[in-house]
Backbone bond lengths (Angstrom), bond angles and torsions (degrees), N, CA, C in turn:
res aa  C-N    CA-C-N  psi(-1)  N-CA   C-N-CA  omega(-1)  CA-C   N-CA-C  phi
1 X - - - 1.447 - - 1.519 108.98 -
2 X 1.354 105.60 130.95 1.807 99.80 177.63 2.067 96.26 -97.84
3 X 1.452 88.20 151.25 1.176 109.37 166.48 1.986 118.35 -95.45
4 X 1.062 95.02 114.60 1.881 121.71 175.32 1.822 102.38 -41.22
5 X 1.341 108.54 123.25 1.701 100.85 161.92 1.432 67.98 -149.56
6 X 2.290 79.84 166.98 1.415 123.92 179.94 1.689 111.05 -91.49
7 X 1.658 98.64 121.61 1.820 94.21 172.32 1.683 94.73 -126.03
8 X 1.689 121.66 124.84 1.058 129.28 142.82 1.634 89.20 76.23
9 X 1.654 131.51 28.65 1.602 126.25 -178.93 1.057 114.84 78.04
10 X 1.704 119.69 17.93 1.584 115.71 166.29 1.479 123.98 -129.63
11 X 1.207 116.30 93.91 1.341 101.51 -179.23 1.495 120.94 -33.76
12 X 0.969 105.51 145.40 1.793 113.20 172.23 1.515 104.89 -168.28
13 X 1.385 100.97 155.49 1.764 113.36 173.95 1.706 100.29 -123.42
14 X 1.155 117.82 166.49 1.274 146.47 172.46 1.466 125.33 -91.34
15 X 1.459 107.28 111.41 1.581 94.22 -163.08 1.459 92.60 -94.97
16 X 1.584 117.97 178.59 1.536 99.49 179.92 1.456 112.79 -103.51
17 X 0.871 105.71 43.09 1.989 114.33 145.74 1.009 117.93 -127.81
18 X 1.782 99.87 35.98 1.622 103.66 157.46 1.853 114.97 89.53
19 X 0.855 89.89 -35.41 1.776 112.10 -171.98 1.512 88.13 -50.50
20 X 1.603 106.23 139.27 1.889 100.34 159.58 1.790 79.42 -111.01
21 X 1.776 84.17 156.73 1.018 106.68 176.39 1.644 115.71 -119.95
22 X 1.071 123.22 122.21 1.345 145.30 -163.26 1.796 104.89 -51.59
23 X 1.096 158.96 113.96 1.126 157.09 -160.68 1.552 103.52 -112.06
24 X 1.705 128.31 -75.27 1.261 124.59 -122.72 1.455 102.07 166.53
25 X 1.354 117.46 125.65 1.596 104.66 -174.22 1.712 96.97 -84.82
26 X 1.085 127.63 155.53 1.709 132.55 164.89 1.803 108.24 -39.53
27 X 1.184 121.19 141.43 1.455 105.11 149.35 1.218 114.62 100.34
28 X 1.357 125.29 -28.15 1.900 131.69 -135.82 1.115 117.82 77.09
29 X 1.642 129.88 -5.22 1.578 123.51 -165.03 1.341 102.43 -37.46
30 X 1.491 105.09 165.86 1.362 105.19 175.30 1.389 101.72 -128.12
31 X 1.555 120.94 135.81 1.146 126.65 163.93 1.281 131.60 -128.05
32 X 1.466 124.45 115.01 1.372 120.93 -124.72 1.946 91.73 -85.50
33 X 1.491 96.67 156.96 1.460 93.24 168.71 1.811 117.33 93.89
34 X 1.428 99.65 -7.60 1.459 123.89 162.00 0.894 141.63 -107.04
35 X 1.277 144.22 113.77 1.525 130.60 174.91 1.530 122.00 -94.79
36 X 1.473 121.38 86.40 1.532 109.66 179.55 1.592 106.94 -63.03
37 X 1.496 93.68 165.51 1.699 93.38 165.74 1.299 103.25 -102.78
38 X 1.502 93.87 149.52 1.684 113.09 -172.57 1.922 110.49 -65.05
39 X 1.416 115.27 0.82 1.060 113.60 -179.50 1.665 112.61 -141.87
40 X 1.732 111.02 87.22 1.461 100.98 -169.43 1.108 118.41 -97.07
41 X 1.810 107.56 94.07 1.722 119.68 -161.43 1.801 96.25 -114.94
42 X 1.562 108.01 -47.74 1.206 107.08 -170.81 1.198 108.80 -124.95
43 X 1.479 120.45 178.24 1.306 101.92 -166.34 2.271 99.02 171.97
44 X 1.790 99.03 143.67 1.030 77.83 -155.80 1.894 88.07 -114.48
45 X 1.237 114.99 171.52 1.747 104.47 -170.09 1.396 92.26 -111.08
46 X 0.932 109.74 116.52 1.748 147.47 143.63 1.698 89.43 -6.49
47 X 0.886 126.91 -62.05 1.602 135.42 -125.07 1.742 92.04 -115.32
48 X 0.899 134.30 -62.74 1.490 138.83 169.15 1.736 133.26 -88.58
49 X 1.531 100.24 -15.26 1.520 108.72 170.76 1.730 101.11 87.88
50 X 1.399 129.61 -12.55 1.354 121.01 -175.61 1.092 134.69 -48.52
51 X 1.576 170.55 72.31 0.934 136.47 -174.62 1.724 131.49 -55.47
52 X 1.484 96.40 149.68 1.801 101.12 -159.10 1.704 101.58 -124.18
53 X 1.368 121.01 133.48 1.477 108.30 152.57 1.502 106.76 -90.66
54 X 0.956 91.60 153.80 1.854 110.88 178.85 1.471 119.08 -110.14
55 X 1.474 124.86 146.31 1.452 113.55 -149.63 1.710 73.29 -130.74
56 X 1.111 117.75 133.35 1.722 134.66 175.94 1.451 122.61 -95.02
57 X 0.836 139.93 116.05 1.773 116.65 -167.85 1.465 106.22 -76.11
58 X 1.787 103.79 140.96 1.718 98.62 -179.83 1.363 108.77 -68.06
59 X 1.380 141.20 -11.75 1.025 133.45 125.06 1.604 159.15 7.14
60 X 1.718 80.94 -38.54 1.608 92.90 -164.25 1.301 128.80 -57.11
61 X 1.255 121.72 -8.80 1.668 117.56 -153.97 1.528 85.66 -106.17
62 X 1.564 120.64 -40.02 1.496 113.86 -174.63 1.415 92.84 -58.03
63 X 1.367 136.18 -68.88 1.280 132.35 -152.55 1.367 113.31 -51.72
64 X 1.472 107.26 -38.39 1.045 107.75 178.76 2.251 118.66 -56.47
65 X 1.543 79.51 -54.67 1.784 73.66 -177.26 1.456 109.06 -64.94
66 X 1.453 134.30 -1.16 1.255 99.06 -177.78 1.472 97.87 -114.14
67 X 1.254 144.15 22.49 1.606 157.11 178.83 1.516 95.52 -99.96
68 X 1.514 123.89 -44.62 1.575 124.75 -170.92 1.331 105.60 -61.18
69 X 1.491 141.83 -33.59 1.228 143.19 -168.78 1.937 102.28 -80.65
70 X 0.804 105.32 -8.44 1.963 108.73 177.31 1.628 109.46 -104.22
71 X 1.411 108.34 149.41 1.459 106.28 -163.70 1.943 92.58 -84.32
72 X 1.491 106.95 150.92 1.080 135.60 170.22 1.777 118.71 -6.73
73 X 1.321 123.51 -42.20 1.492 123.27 -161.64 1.182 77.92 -112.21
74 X 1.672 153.12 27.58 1.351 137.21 165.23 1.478 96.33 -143.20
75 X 1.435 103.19 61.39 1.571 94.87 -173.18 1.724 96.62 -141.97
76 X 1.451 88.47 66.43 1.805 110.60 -178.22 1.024 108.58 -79.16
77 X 1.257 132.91 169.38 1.634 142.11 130.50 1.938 95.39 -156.45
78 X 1.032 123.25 155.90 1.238 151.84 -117.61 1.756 116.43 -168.80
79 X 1.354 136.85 90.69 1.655 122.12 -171.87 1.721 125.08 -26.98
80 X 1.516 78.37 -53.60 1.406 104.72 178.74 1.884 116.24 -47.92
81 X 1.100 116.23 -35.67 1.344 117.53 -158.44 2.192 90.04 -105.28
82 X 1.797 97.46 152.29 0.900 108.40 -173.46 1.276 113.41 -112.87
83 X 1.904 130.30 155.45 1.192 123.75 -154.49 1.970 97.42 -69.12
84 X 1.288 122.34 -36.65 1.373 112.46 160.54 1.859 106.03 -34.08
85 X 1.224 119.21 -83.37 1.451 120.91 -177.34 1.910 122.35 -23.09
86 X 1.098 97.57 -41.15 1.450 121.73 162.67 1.365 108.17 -48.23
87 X 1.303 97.15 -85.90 1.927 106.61 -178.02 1.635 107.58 -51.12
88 X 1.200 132.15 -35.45 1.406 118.32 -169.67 1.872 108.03 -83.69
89 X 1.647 107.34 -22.99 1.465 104.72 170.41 1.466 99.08 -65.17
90 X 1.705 131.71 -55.33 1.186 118.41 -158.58 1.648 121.55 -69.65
91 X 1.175 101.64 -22.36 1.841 101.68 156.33 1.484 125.98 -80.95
92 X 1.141 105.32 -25.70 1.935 102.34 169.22 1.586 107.97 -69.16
93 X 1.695 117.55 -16.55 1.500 108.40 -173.41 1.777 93.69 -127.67
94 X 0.972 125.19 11.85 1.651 120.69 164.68 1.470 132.37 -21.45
95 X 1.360 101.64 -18.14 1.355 110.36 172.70 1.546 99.67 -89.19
96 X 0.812 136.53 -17.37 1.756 134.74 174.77 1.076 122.86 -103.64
97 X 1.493 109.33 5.85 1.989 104.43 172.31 1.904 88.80 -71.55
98 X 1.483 84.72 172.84 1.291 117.85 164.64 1.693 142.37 -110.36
């Protein structure tokens, strides 16, 4: 099972041929010209043909609201880091939310 992180406001996981695999924009964003699926559990890689389950953090919705307030190329989250970790980056850079 791969585990889900945030790159640049997009969820994605890592398949293991390296490939990220496109998940889900943060938030509901909308990005026109895509259709995610309303359920990003499984998922197959473009690039190697694998199928993957995907592990979501129960997390997700906090992370999500507090990643939406930062502009676009700072719209990380990371396994490793905790939704505390989150909140203490977005007050050390408060002058750069949005």
């Amino acid at each position: 099972m791969l585990e889900a992180y945030v790159n640049r406001g997009m969820w994605v996981a890592e398949c293991q041929c390296k490939n990220a695999l496109a998940l889900a924009p943060i938030a509901g964003a909308v990005i026109e010209g895509v259709d995610w699926p309303k359920d990003p559990s499984v998922f197959d890689c473009r690039n190697c043909g694998q199928t993957h389950s995907v592990m979501m953090p129960v997390q997700r919705a906090e992370i999500e609201a507090i990643l939406i307030v930062r502009p676009e190329p700072s719209r990380n989250w990371f396994t490793y880091e905790t939704v505390a970790d989150l909140r203490i980056e977005n007050a050390l850079h408060s002058k750069e939310l949005i």
